[in-house]
C-alpha positions in Angstrom: 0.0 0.0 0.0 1.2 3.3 -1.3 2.0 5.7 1.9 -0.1 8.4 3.1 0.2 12.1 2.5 -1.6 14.8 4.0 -2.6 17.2 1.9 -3.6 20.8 3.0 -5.6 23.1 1.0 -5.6 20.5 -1.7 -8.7 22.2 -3.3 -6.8 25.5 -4.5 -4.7 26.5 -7.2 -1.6 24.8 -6.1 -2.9 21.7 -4.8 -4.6 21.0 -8.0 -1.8 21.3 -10.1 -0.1 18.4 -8.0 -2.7 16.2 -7.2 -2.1 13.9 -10.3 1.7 13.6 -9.6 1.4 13.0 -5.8 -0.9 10.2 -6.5 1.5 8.0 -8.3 4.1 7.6 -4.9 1.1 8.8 -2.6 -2.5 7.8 -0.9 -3.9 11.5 -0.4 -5.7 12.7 2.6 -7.0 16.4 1.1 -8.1 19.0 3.8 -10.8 21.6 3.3 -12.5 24.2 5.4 -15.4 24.2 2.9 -17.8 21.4 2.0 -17.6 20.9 -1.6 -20.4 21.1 -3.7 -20.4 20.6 -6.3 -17.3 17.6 -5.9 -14.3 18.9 -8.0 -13.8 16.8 -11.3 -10.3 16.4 -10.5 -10.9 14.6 -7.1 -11.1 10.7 -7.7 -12.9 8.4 -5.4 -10.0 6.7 -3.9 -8.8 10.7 -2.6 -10.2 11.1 1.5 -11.2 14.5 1.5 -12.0 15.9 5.3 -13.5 19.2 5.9 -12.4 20.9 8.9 -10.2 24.4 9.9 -7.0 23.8 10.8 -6.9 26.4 13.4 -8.5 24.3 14.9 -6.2 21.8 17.2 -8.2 18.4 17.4 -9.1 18.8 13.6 -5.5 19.4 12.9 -4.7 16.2 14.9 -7.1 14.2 13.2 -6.1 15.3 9.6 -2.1 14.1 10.6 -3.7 11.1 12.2 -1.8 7.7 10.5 0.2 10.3 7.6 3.6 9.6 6.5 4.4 13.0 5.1 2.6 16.1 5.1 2.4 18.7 2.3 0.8 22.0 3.6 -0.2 24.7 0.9 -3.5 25.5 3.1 -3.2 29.5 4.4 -5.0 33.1 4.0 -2.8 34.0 0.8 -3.5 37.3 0.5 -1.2 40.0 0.4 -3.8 42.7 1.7 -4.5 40.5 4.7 -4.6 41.9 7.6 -1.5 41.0 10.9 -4.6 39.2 12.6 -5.9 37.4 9.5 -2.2 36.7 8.3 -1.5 35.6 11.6 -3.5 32.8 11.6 -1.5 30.9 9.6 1.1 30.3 12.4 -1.6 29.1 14.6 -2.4 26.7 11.5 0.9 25.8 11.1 1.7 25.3 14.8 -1.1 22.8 15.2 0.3 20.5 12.7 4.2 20.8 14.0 2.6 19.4 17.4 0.5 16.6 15.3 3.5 15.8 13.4 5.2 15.1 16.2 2.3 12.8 18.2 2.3 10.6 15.3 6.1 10.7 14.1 5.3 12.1 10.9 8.8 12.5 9.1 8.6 14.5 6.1 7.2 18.2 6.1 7.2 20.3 3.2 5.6 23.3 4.0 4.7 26.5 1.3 6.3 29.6 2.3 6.5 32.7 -0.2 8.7 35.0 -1.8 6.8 37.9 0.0 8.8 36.7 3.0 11.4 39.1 1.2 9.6 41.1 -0.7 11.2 44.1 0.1 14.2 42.8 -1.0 12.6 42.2 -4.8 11.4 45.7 -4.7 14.2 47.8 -3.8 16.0 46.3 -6.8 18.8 43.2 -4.6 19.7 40.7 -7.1 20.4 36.8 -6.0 18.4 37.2 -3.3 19.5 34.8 -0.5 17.4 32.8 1.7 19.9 32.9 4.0 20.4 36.2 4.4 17.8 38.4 7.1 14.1 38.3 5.6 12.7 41.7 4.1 8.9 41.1 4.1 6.9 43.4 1.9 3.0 42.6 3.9 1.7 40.8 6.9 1.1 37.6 4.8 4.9 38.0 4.5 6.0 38.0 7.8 3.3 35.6 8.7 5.2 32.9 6.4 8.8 34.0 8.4 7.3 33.2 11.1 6.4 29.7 10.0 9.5 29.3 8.3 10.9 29.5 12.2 8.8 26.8 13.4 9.6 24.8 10.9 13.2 25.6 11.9 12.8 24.8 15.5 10.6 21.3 14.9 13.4 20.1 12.6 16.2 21.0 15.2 14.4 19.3 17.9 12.8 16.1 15.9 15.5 15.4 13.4 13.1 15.3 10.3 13.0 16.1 6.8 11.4 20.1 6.3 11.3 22.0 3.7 10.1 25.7 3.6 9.8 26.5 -0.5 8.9 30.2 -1.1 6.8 29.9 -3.9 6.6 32.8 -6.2 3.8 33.5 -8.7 2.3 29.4 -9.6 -0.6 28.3 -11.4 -1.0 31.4 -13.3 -0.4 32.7 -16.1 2.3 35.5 -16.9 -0.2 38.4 -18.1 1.6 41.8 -16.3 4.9 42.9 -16.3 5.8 42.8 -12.8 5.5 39.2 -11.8 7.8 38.0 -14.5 10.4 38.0 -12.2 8.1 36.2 -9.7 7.4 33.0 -11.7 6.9 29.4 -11.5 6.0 27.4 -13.9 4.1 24.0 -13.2 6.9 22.0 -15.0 9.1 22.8 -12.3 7.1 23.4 -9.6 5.8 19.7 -9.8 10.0 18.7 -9.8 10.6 21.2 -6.7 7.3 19.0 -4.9 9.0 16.0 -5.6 12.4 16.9 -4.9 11.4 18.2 -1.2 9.2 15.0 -0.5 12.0 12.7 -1.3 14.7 14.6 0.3 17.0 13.5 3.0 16.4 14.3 6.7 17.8 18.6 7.2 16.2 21.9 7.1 16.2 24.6 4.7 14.9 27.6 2.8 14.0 27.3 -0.9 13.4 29.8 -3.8 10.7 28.5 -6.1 11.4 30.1 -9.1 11.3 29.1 -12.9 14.6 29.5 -14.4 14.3 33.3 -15.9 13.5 34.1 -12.6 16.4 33.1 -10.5 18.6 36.1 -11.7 16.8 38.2 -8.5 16.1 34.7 -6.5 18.8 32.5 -5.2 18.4 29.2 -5.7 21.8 27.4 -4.6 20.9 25.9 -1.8 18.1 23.6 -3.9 20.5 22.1 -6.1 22.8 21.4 -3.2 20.5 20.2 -0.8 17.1 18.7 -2.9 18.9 18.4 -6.5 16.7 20.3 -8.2 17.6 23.5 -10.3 14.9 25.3 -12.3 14.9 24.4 -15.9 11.5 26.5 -17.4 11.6 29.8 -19.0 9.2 32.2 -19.1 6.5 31.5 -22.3 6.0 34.8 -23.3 8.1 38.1 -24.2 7.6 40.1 -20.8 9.0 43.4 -22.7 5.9 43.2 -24.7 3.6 42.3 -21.4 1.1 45.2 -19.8 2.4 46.8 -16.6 -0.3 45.8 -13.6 -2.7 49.0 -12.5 -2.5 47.6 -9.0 -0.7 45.7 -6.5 -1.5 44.5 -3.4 1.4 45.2 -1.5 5.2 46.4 -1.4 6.7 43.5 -3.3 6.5 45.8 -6.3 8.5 49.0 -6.6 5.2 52.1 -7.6 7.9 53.4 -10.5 
């Protein structure tokens, strides 16, 4: 019997780009706050889906409950969030760290974002490093630096395999000028997946970037530690793409 994955958030944009993938190594356990109705096409019958908020502590423990790895995209995305909405998502994130624990779950991969250094993007740093102090550019930033630190801390005390991957702009397409620089393609997003699920125990950081991208992203430490490098380029001629009206926080400079 294939292993068990736990699945967060498995109904959004991200999670259904992976769901085919992930089923070839993985069972999938799919969490939800919503009941869905109608049942998305791209669910099959042999998926568990459980509806539940994970800010919640007993449904968090029940959703880990008999996993072998965890993979947890679930959180409030937005970048106009406010500190208490963002701030919810280290709650979130904290109730599956203590799960993961109870029932010796030994993989964690866990979506961060490039907002966590946002500021860096916008005031122009190339090769950004994700070693180097976090800039964030909105409260969903410096929620995901905070996660990114209890992720830190359950890997130093439990020995495990985590993996923070700062996702930039995934799952759609490149239609405004800005967020060329911010993009991931589903080619190598699905490798990056892959790469941190089947990684060896450690900690670390990751850029998610497709390949034009990584001249302002660093992404080093992912070929050194996972094996993967970025290998798409962007499908479009960005000089040629529209400049956004509006942006929803400081990750973009206003000139």
């Amino acid at each position: 019997m294939k292993p068990l994955l736990l699945l967060t958030g498995g109904n959004g944009t991200v999670g259904r780009l992976l769901l085919e993938q992930l089923r070839r190594s993985y069972r999938i356990r799919i969490t939800t706050r919503t009941v869905l109705d109608p049942y998305p096409a791209i669910f099959e019958t042999e998926d568990e889906v459980v509806v539940g908020d994970l800010a919640d502590q007993n449904f968090a423990r029940s959703a880990v409950e008999g996993c072998h790895a965890i993979l947890h995209l679930a959180a409030n995305a937005s970048p106009a969030a406010s500190v208490g909405e963002a701030f919810g998502n280290v709650s979130m994130m904290s109730h599956l760290f203590s799960a993961a624990r109870e029932f010796a779950v030994r993989k964690l991969v866990i979506a961060s974002s490039i907002h966590a250094t946002g500021l860096d993007y916008r005031d122009g740093v190339h090769h950004i490093d994700p070693a180097h102090a976090p800039r964030p550019c909105c409260s969903y930033g410096a929620s995901k630096i905070a996660v990114e630190a209890l992720a830190r801390l359950h890997q130093n005390a439990q020995g495990d395999a985590v993996s923070c991957l700062r996702l930039g702009l995934t799952g759609w397409p490149l239609i405004e000028r800005q967020y060329a620089h911010t993009w991931l393609s589903t080619g190598d997003l699905l490798t990056l997946i892959d790469a941190a699920l089947n990684r060896s125990p450690g900690f670390g950081i990751y850029h998610g970037v497709s390949l034009d991208s990584t001249e302002r992203w660093n992404t080093k430490n992912a070929l050194e530690d996972l094996g993967w490098e970025a290998r798409d380029r962007w499908e479009v001629d960005t000089t040629q793409l529209p400049l956004a009206a509006s942006t929803a926080c400081q990750l973009f400079s206003t000139t």
